[in-house]
C-alpha positions, 0 to 999 in steps of 0.5 A: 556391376548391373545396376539390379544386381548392387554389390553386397554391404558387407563387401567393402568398395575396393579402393581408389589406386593413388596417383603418383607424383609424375601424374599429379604434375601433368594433371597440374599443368594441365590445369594451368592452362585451363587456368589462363584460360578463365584468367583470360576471359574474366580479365578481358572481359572486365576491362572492355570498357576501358579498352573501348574509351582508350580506342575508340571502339562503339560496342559492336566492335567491343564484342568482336574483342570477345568474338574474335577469340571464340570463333578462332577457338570454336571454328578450329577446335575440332582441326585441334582436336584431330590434329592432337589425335594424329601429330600427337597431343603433346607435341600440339599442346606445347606448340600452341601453348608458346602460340598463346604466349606470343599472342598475349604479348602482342595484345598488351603492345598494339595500339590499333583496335583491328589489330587487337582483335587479331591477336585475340583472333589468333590467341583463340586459334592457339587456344582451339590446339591447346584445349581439346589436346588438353583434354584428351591427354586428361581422357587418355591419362586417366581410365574412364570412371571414377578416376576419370571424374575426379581428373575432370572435378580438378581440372573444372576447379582450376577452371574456375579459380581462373575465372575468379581470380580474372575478375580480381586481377582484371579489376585491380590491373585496369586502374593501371591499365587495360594493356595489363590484363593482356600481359599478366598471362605471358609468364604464366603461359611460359611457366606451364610451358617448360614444365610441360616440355620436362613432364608430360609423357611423349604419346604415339601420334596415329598410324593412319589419318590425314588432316582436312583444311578444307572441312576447317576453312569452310567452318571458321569462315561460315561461322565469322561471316554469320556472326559478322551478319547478326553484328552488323544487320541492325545497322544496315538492315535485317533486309538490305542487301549486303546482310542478306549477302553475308547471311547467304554466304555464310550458309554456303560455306556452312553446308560446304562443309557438311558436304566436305565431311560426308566425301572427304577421306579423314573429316574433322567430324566423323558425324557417326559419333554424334548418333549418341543421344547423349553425346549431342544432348552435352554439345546442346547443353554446353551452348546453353551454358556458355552462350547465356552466361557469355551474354550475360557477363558481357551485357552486365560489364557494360551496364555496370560500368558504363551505365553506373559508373562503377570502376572495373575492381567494383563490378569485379567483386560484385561478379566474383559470387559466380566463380567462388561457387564454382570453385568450391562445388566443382571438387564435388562434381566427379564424385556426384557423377559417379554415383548419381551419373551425368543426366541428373547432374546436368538437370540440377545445373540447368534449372539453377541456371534458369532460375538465376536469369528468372529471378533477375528478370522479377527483381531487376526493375530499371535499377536492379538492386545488388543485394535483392536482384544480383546476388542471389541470381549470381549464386544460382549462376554459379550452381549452375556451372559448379554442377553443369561444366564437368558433367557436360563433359564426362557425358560429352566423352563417356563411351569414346574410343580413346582414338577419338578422344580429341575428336570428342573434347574438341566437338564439344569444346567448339559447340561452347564456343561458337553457341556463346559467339552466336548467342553474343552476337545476337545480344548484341543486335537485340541490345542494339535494336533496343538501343541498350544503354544508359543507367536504365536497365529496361534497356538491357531487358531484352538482352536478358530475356534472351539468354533466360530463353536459352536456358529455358531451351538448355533445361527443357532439352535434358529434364525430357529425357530423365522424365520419360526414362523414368517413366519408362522404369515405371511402366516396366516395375 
């Protein structure tokens, strides 16, 4: 129905087909592993210090805890996403969902700090299988619409329960022990397992494709090394010889893999998909979205705890605002896309976005207070996301063959993660540089001026297009 020509009032709005049982339970298990997902993270993350004292690990290496998963998620999603649309998405989902377990056992038993961050190395690489096939069963199962967006509302729910319910979990396991937060997802993970082996439907793998190692290598080792430049640069120096190396390196391998793409036969990006505006306008927002907020949580984490002495459960609660907005707006989100679309949502997001890390940055001092500085800037962090995290990915994959589906979830699942794991790995140069430490936040105030710009980045990106679209309605009235 064109938009000039509305649907006459007196005709009712047919109705929206109900879901069956069958379709509700694989949207159920998908959303548990969406679930582990935010448990992971918020878990993980509110224990970092616990898990620095106990291995000795200086905070460079700290975030390599966090990185290590990213970039294993982020530098492989897109191979997790063609694989899904070639080998079939179920058959990927559930291999790398018994991958994810195995991981998560490992993390809780090692002892050593390399071996740790391996296994949330190879945590992430099952997690870049079990994401993009995820959502591309979601994308298939469900039509384009409205439909669509309320599979996508639930599915961003459970998301965020997740992430909420980490922060509790994670604040309450650590008394015990940090080893906890790694082993709480095990049986989750093996629950979602049979019953997805029992419920989601067998899908037809593609006829025709092939996979591309090379394109998948060239990425994920660019990406490490990059990182592991930015990390390391402010101690051995932005100038020295070994980071100009690394930065050199890594950006071989990066337009390697560019070349790869444009020659090889079946490319992991077919870069014909990202002449849609919209399309890259969603890869761009959701690195503006994750990598602040990422920055944030974790520059928090360590000034909460280390530098106030607050316990993990303590700075749990004090973060749980975020997750509690998300989880009660993130059910209004697919119908606000269906009858505002995805533009306007996304601009709402962004500035709420903004405006949190402003008013932290007006209110903050040396000592920012909770209820003044930290509440209300978490509440308007958590409006961005309840608003920004579903819409990004409906207009990441609106207008998308159902063939490229996985092509799709995974491009923009891996623009989030590796924009978080760059702009975290410039955090955490920045706070290092600016010796961020100790009870006195100023330390950290160039940390949080960095994340504020790029959400200012993320928010000018999305306000121009609606502003010149509505001039562009003007000027044609």
């Amino acid at each position: 129905m064109s938009l000039t020509q509305p649907r006459p009032a007196t005709l009712p709005s047919a109705p929206e087909p109900r879901w069956s049982a069958r379709l509700w339970a694989v949207l159920a298990v998908l959303c548990l592993v969406l679930f582990l997902d935010g448990l992971d993270v918020s878990m993980v993350g509110i224990a970092l210090p616990s898990i620095g004292h106990d291995l000795g690990l200086a905070t460079g290496s700290l975030q390599w805890i966090i990185n290590g998963y990213v970039l294993g998620y982020g530098g492989l999603m897109l191979l997790g996403g063609r694989t899904a649309d070639l080998l079939g998405r179920r058959r990927v989902f559930l291999i790398a969902l018994a991958v994810f377990a195995a991981a998560s056992l490992l993390g809780g038993l090692v002892d050593d700090g390399t071996l740790l961050i391996a296994t949330r190395f190879v945590k992430g690489v099952a997690a870049a299988f079990t994401a993009p096939a995820g959502l591309s069963i979601l994308t298939t199962t469900f039509p384009e619409g409205p439909q669509r967006n309320r599979a996508l509302s639930v599915f961003s729910l459970f998301g965020a329960l997740g992430y909420s319910s980490g922060l509790i979990l994670g604040g309450l396991l650590t008394g015990f022990g940090w080893r906890w937060t790694f082993l709480m997802p095990v049986p989750l993970a093996l629950l979602a397992l049979v019953v997805g082996l029992v419920l989601i439907p067998r899908d037809r793998p593609a006829g025709t494709g092939g996979q591309d190692p090379a394109g998948a290598v060239t990425l994920t080792a660019g990406m490490l090394l990059a990182v592991y430049a930015v990390v390391t640069a402010p101690q051995t120096g932005w100038t020295s010889a070994a980071t100009l190396a690394a930065f050199g390196v890594a950006l071989v391998l990066l337009l390697a893999f560019v070349l790869i793409e444009k020659r090889v036969r079946h490319p992991l990006v077919r870069f014909g998909i990202l002449r849609k505006a919209t399309t890259v306008r969603a890869n761009l927002s959701i690195v503006a979205l994750m990598g602040s907020y990422l920055s944030f949580q974790f520059m928090m984490t360590l000034f909460l705890q280390d530098g106030l002495g607050w316990s993990p459960l303590r700075m749990a609660f004090a973060l749980l605002p975020v997750g509690l907005i998300v989880a009660v707006g993130s059910p209004l989100t697919g119908r606000l896309v269906t009858r505002f679309g995805t533009a306007p949502l996304i601009v709402v997001s962004m500035t709420s976005l903004t405006l949190g890390y402003v008013w932290f940055l007006a209110t903050a001092g040396s000592a920012p207070p909770y209820p003044l500085a930290m509440f209300p800037s978490l509440i308007l962090l958590g409006g961005g996301f309840a608003f920004g995290y579903s819409a990004i990915m409906s207009q990441a994959t609106e207008g998308i063959d159902d063939s490229e589906q996985g092509l799709a979830s995974g491009l923009v699942q891996t623009s989030g993660q590796v924009g978080a794991a760059l702009v975290l790995a410039v955090l955490t140069a920045v706070l290092s540089g600016a010796g961020g430490s100790g009870a006195d936040f100023a330390a950290y105030r160039p940390g949080l001026d960095l994340v504020t710009g790029v959400a200012v980045v993320g928010l000018l990106l999305n306000v121009v297009p609606v502003l010149r679209l509505g001039k562009d309605r003007t000027a044609r009235r």
